[in-house]
CHARMM-style PDB file with segment names, atoms N, HN, CA, C and O in Angstrom:
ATOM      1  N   UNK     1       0.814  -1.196   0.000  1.00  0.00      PROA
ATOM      2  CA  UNK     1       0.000   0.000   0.000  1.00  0.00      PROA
ATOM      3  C   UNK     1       0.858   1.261   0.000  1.00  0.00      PROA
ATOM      4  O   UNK     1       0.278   2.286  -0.357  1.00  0.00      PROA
ATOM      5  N   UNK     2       2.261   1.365   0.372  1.00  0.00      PROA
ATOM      6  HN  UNK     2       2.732   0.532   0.661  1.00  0.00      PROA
ATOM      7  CA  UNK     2       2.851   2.144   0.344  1.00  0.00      PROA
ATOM      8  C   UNK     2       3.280   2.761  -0.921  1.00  0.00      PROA
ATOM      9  O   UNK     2       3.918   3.794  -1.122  1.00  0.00      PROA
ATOM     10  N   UNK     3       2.820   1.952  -1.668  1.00  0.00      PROA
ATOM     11  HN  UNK     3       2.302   1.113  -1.505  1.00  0.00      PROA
ATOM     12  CA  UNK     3       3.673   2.355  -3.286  1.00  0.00      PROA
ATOM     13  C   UNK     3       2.135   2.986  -3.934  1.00  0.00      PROA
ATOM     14  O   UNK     3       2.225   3.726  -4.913  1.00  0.00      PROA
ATOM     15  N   UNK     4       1.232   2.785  -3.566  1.00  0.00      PROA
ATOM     16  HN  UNK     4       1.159   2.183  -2.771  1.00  0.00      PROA
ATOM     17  CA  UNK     4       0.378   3.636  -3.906  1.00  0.00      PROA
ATOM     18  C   UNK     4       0.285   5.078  -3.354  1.00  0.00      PROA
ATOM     19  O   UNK     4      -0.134   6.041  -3.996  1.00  0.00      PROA
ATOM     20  N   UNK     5       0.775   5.102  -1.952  1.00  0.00      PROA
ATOM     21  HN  UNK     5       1.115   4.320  -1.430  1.00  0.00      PROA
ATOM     22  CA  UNK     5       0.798   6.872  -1.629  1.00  0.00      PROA
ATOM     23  C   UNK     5       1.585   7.471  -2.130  1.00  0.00      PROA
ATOM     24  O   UNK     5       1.299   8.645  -2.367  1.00  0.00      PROA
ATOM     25  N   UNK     6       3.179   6.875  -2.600  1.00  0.00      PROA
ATOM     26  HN  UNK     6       3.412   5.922  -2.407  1.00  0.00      PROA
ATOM     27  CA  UNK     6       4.181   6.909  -3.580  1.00  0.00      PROA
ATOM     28  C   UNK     6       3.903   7.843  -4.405  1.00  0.00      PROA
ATOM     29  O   UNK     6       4.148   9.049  -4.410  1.00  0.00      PROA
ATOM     30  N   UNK     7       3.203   6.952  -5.312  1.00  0.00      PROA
ATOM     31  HN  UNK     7       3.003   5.972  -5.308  1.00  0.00      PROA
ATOM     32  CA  UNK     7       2.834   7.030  -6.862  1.00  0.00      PROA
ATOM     33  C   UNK     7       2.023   8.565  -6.753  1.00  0.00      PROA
ATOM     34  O   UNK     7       2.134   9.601  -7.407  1.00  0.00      PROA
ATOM     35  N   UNK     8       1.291   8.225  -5.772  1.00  0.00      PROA
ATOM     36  HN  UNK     8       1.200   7.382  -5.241  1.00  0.00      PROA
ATOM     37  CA  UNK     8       0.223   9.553  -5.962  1.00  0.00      PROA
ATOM     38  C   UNK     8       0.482  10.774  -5.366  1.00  0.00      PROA
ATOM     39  O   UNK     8      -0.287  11.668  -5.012  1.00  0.00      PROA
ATOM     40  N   UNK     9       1.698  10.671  -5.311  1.00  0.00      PROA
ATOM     41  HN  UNK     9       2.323   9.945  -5.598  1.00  0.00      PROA
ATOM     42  CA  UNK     9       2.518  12.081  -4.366  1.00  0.00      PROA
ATOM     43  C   UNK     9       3.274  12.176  -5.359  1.00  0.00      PROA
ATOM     44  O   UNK     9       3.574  13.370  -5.382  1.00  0.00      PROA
ATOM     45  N   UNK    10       3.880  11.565  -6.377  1.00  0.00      PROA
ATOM     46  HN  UNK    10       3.636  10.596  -6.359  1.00  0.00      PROA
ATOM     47  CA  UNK    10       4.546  12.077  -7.574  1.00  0.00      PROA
ATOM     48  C   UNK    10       3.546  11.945  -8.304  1.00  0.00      PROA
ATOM     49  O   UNK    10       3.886  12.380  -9.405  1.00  0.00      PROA
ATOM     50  N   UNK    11       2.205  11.499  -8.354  1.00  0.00      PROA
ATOM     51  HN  UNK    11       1.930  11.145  -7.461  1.00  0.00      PROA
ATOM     52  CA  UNK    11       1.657  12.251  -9.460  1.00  0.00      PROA
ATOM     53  C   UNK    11       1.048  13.897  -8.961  1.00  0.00      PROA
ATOM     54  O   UNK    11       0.893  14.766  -9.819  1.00  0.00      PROA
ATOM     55  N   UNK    12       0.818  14.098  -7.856  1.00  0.00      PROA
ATOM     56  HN  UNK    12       0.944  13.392  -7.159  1.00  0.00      PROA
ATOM     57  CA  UNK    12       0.230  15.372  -7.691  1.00  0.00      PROA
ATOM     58  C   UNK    12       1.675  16.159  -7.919  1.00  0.00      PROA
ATOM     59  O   UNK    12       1.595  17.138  -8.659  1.00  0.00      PROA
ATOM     60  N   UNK    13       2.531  15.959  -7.564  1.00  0.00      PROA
ATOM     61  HN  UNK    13       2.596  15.163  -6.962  1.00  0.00      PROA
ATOM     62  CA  UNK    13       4.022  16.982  -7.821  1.00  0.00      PROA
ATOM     63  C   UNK    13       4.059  17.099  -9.365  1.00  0.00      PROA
ATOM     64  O   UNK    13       4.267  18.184  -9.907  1.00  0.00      PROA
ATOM     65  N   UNK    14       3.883  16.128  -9.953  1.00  0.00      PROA
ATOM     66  HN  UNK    14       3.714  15.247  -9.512  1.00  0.00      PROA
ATOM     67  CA  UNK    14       4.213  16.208 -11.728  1.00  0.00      PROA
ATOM     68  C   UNK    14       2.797  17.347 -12.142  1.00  0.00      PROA
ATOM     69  O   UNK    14       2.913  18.256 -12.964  1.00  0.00      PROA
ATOM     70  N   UNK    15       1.806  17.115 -11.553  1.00  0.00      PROA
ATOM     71  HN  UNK    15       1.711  16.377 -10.886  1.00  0.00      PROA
ATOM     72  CA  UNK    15       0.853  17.328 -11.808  1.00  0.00      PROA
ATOM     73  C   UNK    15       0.495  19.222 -11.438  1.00  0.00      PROA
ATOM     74  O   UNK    15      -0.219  19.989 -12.084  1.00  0.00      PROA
ATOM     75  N   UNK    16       1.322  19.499 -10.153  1.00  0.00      PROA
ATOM     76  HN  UNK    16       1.902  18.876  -9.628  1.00  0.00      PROA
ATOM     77  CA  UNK    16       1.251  21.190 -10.304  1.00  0.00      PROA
ATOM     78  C   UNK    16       2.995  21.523 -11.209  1.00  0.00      PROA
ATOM     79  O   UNK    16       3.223  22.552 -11.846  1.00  0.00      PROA
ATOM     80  N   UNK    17       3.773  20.628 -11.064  1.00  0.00      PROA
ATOM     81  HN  UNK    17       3.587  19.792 -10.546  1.00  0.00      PROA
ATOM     82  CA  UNK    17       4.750  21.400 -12.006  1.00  0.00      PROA
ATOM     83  C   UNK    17       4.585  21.610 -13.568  1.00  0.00      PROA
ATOM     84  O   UNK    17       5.176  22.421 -14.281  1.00  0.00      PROA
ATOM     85  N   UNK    18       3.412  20.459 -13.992  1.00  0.00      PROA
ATOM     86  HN  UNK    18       2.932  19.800 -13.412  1.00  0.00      PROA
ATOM     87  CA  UNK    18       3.384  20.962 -15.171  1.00  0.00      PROA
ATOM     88  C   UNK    18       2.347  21.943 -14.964  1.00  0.00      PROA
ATOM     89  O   UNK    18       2.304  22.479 -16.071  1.00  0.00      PROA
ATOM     90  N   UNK    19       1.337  22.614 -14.121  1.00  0.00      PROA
ATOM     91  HN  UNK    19       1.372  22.177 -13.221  1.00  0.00      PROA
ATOM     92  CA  UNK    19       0.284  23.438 -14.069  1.00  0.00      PROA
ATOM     93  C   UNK    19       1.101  24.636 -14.056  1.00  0.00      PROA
ATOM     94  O   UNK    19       0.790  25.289 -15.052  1.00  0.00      PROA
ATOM     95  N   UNK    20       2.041  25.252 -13.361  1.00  0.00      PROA
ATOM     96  HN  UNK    20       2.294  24.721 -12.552  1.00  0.00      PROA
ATOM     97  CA  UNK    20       2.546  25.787 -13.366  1.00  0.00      PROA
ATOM     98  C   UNK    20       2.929  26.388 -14.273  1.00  0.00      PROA
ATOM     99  O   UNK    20       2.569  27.553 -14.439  1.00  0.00      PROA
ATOM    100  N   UNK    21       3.982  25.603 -15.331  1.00  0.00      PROA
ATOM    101  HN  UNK    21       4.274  24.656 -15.195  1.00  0.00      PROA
ATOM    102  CA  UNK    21       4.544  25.432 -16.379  1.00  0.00      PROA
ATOM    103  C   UNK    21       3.822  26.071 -17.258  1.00  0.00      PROA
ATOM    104  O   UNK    21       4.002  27.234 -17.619  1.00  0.00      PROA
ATOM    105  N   UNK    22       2.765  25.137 -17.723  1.00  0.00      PROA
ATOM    106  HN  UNK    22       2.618  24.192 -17.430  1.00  0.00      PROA
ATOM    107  CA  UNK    22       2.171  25.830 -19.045  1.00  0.00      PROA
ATOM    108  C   UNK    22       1.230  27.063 -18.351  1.00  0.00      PROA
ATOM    109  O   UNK    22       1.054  28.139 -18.922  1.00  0.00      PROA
ATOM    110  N   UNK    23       0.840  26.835 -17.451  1.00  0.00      PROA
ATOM    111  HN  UNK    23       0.983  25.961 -16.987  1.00  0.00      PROA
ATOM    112  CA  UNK    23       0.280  28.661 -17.200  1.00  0.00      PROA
ATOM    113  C   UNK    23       0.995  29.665 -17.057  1.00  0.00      PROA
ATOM    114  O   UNK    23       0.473  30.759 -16.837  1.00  0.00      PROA
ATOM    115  N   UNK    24       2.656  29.478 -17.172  1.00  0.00      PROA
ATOM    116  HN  UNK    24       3.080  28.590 -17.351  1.00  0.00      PROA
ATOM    117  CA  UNK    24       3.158  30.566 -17.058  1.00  0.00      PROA
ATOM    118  C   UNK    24       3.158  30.724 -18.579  1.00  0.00      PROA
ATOM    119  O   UNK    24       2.548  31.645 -19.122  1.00  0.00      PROA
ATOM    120  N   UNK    25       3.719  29.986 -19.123  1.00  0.00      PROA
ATOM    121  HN  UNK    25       4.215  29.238 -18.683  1.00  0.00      PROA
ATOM    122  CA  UNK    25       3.820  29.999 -20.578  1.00  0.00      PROA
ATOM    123  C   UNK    25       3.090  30.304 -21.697  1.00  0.00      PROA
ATOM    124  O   UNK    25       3.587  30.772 -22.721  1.00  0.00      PROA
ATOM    125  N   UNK    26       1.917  30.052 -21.538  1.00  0.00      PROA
ATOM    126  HN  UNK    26       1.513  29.672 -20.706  1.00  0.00      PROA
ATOM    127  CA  UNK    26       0.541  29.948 -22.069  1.00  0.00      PROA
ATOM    128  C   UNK    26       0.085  31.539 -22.086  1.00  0.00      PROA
ATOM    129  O   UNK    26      -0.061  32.233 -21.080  1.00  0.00      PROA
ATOM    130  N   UNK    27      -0.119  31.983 -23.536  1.00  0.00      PROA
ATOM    131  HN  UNK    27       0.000  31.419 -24.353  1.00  0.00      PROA
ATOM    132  CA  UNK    27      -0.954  32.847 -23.653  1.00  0.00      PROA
ATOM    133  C   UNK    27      -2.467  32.698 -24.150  1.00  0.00      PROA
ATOM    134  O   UNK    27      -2.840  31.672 -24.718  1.00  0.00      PROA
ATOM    135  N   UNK    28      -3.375  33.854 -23.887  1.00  0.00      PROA
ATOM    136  HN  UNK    28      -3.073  34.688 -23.426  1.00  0.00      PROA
ATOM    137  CA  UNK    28      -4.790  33.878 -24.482  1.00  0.00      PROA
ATOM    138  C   UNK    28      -4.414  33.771 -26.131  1.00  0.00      PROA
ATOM    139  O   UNK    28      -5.562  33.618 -26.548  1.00  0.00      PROA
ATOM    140  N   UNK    29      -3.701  33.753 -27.148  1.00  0.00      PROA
ATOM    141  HN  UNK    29      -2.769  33.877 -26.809  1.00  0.00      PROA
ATOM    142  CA  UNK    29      -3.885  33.901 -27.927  1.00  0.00      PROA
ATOM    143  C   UNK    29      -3.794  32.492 -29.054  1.00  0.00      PROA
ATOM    144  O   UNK    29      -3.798  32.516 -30.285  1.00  0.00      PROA
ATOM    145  N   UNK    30      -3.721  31.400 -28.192  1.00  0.00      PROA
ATOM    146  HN  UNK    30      -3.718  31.380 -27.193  1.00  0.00      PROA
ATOM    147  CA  UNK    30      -3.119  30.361 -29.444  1.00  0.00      PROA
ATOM    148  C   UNK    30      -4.506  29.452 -29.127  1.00  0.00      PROA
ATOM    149  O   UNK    30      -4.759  28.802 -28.113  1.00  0.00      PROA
ATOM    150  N   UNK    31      -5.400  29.651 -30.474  1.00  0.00      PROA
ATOM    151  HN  UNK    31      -5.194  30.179 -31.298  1.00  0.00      PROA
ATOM    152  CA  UNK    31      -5.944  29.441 -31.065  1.00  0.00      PROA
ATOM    153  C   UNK    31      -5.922  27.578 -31.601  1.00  0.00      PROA
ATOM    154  O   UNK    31      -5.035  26.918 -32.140  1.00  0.00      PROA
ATOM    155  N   UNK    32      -6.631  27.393 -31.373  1.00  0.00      PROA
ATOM    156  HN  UNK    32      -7.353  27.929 -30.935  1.00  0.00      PROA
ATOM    157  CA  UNK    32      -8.163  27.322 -31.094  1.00  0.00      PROA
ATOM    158  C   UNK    32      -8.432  26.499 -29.810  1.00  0.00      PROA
ATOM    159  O   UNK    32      -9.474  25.856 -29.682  1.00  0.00      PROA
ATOM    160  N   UNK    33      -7.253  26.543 -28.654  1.00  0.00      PROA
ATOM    161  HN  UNK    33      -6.407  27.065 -28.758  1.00  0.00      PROA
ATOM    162  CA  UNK    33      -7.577  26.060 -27.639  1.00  0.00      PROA
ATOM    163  C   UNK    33      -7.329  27.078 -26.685  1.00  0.00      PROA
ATOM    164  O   UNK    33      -6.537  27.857 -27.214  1.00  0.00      PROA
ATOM    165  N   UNK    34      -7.695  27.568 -25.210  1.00  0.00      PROA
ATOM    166  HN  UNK    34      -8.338  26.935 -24.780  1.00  0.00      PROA
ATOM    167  CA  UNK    34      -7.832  28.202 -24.926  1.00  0.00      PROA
ATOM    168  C   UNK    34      -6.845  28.163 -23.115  1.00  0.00      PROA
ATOM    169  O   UNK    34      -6.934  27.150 -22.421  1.00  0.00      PROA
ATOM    170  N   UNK    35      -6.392  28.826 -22.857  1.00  0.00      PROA
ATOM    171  HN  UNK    35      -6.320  29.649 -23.420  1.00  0.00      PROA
ATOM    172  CA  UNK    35      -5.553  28.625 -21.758  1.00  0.00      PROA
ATOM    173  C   UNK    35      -6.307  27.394 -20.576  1.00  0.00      PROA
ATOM    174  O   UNK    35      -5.571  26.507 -20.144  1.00  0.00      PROA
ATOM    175  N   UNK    36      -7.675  27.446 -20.165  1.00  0.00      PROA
ATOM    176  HN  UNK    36      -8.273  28.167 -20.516  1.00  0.00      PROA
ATOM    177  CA  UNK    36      -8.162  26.453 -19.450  1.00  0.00      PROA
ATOM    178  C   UNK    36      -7.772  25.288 -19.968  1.00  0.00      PROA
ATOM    179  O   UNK    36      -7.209  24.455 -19.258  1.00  0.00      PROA
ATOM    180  N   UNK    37      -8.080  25.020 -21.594  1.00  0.00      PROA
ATOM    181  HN  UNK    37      -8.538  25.697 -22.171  1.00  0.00      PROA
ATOM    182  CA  UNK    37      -8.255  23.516 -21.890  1.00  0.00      PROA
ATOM    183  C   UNK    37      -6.437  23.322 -22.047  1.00  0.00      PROA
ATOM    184  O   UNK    37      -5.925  22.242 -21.752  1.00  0.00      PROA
ATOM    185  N   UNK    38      -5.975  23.965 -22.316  1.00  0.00      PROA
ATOM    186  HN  UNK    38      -6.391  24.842 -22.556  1.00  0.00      PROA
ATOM    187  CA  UNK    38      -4.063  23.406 -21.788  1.00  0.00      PROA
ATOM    188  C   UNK    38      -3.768  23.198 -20.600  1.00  0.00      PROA
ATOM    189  O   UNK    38      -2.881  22.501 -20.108  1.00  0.00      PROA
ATOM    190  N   UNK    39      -4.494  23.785 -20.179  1.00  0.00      PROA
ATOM    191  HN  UNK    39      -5.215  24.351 -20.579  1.00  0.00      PROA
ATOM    192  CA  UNK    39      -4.093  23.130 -18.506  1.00  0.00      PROA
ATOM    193  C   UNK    39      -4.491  21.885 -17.974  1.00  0.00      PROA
ATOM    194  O   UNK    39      -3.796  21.186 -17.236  1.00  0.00      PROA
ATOM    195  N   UNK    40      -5.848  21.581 -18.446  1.00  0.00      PROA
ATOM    196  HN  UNK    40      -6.412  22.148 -19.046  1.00  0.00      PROA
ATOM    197  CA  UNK    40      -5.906  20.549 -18.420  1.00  0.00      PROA
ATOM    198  C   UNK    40      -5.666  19.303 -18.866  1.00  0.00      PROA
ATOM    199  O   UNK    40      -5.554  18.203 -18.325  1.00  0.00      PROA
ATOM    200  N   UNK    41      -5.608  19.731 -20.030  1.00  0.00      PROA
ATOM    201  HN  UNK    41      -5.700  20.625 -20.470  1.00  0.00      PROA
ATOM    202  CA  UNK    41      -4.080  18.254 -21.052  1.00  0.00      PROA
ATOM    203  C   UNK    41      -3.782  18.234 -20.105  1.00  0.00      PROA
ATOM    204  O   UNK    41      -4.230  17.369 -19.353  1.00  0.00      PROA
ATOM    205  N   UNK    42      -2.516  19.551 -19.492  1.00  0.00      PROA
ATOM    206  HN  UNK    42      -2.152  20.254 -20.103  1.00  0.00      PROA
ATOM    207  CA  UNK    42      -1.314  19.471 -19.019  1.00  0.00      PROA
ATOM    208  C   UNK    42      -1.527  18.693 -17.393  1.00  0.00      PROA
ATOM    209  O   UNK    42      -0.610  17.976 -16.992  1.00  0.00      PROA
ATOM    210  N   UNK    43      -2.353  18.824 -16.816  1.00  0.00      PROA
ATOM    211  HN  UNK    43      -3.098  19.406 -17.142  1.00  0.00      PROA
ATOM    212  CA  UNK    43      -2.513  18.442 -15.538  1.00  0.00      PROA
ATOM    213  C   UNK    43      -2.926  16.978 -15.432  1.00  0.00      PROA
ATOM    214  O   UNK    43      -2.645  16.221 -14.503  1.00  0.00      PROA
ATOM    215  N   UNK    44      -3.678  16.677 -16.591  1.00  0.00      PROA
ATOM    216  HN  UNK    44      -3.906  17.292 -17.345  1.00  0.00      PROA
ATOM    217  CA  UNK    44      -3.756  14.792 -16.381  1.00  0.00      PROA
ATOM    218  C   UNK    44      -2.740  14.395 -16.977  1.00  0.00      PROA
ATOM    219  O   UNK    44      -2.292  13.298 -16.643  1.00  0.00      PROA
ATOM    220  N   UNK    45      -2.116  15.107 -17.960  1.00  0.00      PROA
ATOM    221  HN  UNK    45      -2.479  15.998 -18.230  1.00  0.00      PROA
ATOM    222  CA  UNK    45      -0.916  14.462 -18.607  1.00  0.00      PROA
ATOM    223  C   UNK    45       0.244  13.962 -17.375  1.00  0.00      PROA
ATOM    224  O   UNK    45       0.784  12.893 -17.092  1.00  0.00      PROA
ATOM    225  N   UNK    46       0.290  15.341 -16.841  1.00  0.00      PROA
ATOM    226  HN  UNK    46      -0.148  16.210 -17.071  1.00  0.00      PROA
ATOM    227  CA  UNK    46       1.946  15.355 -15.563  1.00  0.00      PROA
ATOM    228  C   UNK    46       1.294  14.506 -14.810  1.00  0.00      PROA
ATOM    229  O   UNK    46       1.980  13.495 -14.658  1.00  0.00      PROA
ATOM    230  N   UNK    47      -0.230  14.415 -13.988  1.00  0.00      PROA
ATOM    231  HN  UNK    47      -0.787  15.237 -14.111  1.00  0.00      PROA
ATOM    232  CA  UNK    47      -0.702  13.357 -13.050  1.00  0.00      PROA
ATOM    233  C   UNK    47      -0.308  12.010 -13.580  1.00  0.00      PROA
ATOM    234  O   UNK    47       0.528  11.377 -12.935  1.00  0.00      PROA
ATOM    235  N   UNK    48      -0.741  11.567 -14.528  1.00  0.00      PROA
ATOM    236  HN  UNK    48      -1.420  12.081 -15.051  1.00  0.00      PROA
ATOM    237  CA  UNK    48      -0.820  10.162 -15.219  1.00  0.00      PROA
ATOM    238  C   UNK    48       0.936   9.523 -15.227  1.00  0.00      PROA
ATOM    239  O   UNK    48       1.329   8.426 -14.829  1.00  0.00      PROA
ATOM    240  N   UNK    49       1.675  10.571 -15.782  1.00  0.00      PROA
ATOM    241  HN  UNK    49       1.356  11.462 -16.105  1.00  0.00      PROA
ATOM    242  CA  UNK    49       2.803  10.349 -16.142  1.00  0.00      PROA
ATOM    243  C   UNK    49       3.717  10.015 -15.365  1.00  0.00      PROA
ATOM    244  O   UNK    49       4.440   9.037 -15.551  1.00  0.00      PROA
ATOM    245  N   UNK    50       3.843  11.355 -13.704  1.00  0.00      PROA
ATOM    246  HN  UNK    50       3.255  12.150 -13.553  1.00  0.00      PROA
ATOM    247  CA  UNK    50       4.264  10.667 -12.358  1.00  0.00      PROA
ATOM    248  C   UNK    50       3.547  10.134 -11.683  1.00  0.00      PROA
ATOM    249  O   UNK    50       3.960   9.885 -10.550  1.00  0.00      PROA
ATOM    250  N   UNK    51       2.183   9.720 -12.043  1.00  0.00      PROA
ATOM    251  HN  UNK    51       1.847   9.923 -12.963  1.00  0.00      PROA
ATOM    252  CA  UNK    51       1.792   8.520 -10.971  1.00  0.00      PROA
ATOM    253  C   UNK    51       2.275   7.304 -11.850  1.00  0.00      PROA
ATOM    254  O   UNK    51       2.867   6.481 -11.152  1.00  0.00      PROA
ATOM    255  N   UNK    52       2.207   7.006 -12.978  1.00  0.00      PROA
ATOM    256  HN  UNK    52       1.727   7.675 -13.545  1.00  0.00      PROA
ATOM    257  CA  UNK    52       2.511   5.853 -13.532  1.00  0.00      PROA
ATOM    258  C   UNK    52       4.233   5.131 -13.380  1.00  0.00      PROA
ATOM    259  O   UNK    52       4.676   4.046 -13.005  1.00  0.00      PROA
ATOM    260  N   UNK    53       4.749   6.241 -13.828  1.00  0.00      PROA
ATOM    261  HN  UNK    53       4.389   7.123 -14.133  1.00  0.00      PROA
ATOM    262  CA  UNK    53       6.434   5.941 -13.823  1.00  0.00      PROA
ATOM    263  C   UNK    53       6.390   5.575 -12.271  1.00  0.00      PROA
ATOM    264  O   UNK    53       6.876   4.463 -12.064  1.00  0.00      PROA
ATOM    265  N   UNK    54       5.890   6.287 -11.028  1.00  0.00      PROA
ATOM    266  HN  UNK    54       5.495   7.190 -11.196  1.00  0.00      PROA
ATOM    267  CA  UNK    54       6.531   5.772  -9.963  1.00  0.00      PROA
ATOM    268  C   UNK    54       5.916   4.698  -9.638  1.00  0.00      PROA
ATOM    269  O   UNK    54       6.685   3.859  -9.169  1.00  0.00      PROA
ATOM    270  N   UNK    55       4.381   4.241  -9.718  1.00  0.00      PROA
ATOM    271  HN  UNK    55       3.756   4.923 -10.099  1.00  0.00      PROA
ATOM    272  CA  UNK    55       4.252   2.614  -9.106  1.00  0.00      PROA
ATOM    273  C   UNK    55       4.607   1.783 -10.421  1.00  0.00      PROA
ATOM    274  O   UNK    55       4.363   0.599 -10.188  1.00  0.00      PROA
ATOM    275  N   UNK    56       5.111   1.971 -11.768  1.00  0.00      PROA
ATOM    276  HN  UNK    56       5.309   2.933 -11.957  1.00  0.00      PROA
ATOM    277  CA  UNK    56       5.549   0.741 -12.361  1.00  0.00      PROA
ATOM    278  C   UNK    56       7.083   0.950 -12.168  1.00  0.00      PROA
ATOM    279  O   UNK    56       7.749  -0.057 -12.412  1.00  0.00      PROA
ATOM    280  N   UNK    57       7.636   1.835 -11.857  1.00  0.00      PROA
ATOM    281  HN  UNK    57       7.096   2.653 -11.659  1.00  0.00      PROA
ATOM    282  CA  UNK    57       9.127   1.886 -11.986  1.00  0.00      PROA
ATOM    283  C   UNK    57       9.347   0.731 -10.069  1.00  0.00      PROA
ATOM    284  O   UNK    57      10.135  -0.191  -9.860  1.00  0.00      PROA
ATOM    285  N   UNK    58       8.570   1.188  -9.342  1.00  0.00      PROA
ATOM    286  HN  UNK    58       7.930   1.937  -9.512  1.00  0.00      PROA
ATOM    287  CA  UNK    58       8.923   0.835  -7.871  1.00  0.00      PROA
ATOM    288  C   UNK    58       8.405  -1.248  -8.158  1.00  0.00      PROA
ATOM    289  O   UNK    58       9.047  -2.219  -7.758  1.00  0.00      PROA
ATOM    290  N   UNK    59       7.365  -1.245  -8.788  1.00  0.00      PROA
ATOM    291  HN  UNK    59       6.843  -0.456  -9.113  1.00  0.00      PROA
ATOM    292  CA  UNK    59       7.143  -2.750  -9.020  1.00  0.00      PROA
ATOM    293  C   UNK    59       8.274  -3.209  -9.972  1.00  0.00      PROA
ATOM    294  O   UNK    59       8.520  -4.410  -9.852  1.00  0.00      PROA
ATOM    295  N   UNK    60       8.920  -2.646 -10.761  1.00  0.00      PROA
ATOM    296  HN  UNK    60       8.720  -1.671 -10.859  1.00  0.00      PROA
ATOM    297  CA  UNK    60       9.668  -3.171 -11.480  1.00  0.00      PROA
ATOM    298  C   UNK    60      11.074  -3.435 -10.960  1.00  0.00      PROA
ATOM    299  O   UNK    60      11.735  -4.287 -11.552  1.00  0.00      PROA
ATOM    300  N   UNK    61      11.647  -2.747  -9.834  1.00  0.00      PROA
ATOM    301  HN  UNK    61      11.109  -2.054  -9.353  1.00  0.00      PROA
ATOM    302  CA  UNK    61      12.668  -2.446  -8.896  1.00  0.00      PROA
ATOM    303  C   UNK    61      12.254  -3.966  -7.666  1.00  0.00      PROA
ATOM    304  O   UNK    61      13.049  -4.645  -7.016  1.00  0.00      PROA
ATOM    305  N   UNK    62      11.107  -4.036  -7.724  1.00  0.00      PROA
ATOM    306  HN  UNK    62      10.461  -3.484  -8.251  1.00  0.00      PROA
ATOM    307  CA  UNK    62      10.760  -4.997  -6.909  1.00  0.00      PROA
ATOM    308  C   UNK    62      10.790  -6.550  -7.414  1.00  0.00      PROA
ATOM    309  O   UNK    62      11.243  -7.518  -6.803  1.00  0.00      PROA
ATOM    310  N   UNK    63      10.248  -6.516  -8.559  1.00  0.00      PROA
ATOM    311  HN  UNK    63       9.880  -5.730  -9.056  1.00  0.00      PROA
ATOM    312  CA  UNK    63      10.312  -7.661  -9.138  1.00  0.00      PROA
ATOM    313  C   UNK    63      11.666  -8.022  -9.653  1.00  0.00      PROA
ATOM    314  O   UNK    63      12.010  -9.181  -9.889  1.00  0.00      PROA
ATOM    315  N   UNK    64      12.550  -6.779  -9.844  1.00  0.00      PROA
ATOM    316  HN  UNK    64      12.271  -5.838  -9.653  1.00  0.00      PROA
ATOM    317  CA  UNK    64      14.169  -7.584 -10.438  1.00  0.00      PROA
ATOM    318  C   UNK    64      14.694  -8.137  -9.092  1.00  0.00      PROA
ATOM    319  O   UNK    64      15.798  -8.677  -9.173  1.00  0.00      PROA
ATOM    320  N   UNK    65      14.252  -8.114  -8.158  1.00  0.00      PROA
ATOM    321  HN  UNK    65      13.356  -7.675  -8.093  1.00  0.00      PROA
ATOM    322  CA  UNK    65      14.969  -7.888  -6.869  1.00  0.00      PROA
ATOM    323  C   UNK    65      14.511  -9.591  -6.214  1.00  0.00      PROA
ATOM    324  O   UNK    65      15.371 -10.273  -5.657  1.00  0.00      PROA
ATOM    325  N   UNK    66      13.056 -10.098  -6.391  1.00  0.00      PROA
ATOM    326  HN  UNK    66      12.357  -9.544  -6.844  1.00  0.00      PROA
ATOM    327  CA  UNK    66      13.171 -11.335  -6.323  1.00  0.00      PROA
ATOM    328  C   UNK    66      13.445 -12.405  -6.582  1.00  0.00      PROA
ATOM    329  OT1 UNK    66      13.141 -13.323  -5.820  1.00  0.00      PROA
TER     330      UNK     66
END
């Protein structure tokens, strides 16, 4: 169970650094998506991405190990 609080503490960290990121970056002007809907790519993208890498990277560290 521990590798699930893991996972989901690097996905919320991936998850405001990329929020961050593209809202600093991100202007009103690029067409035809609109600063909300990039953020949100961007926020399930960084969630998905560090929650995934850390519980398959930590099972995979586990399984070479038995």
């Amino acid at each position: 169970m521990q590798t699930h609080g893991k996972a989901l503490g690097n996905g919320a960290l991936s998850f405001a650094i990329s929020l961050t990121v593209v809202l600093t970056v991100a202007d009103e002007s690029d067409e035809p998506w609109d600063r909300g809907d990039v953020a949100v790519a961007a926020g399930v993208s960084g969630f998905l991405s560090g929650a995934c890498t850390s519980y398959f990277g930590d099972n995979w560290d586990r399984a070479r190990r038995n």
